[in-house]
C-alpha positions as CSV (number, residue, x, y, z in Angstrom):
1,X,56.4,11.9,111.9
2,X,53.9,12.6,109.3
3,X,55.1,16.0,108.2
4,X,58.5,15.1,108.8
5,X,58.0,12.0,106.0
6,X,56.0,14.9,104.2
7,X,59.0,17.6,104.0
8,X,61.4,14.5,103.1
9,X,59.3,13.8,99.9
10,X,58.4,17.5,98.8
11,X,62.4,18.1,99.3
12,X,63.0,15.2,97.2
13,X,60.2,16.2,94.3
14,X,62.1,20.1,94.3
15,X,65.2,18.3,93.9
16,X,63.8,16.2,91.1
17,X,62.3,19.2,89.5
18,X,65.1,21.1,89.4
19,X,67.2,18.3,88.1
20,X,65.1,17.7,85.1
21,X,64.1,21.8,84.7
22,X,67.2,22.9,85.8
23,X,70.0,23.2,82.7
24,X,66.8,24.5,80.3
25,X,65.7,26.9,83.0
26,X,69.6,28.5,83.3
27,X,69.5,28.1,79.3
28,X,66.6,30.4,78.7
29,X,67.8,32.7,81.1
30,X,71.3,32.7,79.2
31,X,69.3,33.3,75.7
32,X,67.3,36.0,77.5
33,X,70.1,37.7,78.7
34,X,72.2,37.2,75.2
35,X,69.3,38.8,73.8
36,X,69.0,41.6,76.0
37,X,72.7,42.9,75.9
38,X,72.6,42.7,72.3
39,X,69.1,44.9,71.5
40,X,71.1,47.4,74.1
41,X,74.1,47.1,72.3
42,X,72.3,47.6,68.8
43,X,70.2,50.7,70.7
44,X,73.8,52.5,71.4
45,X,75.2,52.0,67.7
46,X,71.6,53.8,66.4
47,X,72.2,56.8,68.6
48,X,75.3,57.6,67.2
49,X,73.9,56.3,63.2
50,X,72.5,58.9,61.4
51,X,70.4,56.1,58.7
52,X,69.2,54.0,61.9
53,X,65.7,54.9,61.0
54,X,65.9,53.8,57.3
55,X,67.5,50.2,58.6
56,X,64.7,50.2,60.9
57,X,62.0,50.8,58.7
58,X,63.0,48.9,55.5
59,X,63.0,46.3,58.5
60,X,59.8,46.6,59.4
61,X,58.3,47.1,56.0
62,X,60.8,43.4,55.9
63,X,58.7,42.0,58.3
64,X,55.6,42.9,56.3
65,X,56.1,41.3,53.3
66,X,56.0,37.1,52.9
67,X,59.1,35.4,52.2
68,X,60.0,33.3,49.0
69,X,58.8,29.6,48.4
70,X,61.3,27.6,46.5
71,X,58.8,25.1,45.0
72,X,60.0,22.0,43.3
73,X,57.8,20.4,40.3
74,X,57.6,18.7,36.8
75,X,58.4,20.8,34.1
76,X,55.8,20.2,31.8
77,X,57.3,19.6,28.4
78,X,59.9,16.9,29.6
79,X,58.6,15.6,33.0
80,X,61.5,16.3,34.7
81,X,61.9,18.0,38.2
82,X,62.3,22.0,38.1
83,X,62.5,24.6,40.9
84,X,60.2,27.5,41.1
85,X,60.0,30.4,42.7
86,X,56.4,31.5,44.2
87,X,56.3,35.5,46.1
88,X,52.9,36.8,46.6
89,X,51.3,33.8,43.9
90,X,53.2,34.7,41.1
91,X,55.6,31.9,39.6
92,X,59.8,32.8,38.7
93,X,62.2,30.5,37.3
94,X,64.9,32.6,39.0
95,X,65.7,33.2,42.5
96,X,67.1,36.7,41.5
97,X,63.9,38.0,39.7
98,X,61.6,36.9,42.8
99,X,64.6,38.7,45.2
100,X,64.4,41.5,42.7
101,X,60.4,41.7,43.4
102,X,60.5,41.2,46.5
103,X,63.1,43.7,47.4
104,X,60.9,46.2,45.3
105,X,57.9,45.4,47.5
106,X,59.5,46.3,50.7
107,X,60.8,49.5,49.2
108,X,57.3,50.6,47.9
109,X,56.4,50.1,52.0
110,X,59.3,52.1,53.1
111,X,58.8,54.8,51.0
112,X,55.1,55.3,51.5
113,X,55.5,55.3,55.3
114,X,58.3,58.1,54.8
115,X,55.1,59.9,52.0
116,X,52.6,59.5,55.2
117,X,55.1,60.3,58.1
118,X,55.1,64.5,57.6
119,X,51.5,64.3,57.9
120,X,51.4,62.0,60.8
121,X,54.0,64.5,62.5
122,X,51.7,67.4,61.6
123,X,48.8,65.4,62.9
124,X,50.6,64.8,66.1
125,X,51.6,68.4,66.8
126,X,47.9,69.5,66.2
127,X,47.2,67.5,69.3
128,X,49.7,68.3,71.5
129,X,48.9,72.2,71.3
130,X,45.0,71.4,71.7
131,X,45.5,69.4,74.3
């Protein structure tokens, strides 16, 4: 009688669990799979791109660089509220110059990965024929 009482409350505590886990459980698994089709869809349209690598490396070099704050504060010659722009501590009073410096950061990354990549490639060739 005991394990019978015992299999009645574990079945009950699964069904509970799956209850209350159940719909975010089959979410995730529907984000996860969204996700999935789409980086294999995205991995077919850069076969057939020619300028995949340049999208993918001003990306990363995206990645590498901090976003801009929009900062709100007193101006202070007539107290009243102004917006600011802070990108790597420097203050703009236009969202277009920051975007402007910003856009010329990630640039300046790009391009010097493409300045280091022949010698990387030359590095890795050395290798492969030694070893």
């Amino acid at each position: 009688m005991f394990w019978n009482l015992y299999t009645v409350l574990l079945t009950i505590a699964a069904a509970g669990l799956v209850y209350w886990f159940g719909p975010k459980a089959i979410a995730a698994f529907k984000r996860f799979d969204a996700d999935n089709r789409n980086r294999i869809e995205n991995e077919w349209r850069d076969r057939r791109d020619g300028t995949a690598h340049i999208r993918h490396t001003l990306g990363v070099a995206q990645e590498q660089v901090e976003e801009i704050l929009e900062v709100t504060e007193q101006d202070p010659r007539t107290g009243t509220p102004m917006t600011i722009y802070l990108f790597e501590g420097e203050r703009y009073f236009s969202r277009n110059e920051a975007e402007k410096i910003r856009a010329q950061k990630i640039g300046d990354i790009a391009r010097g990965y493409y300045r280091e990549l022949p010698a990387a490639l030359a590095a890795r060739k050395r290798d492969e024929r030694l070893g």
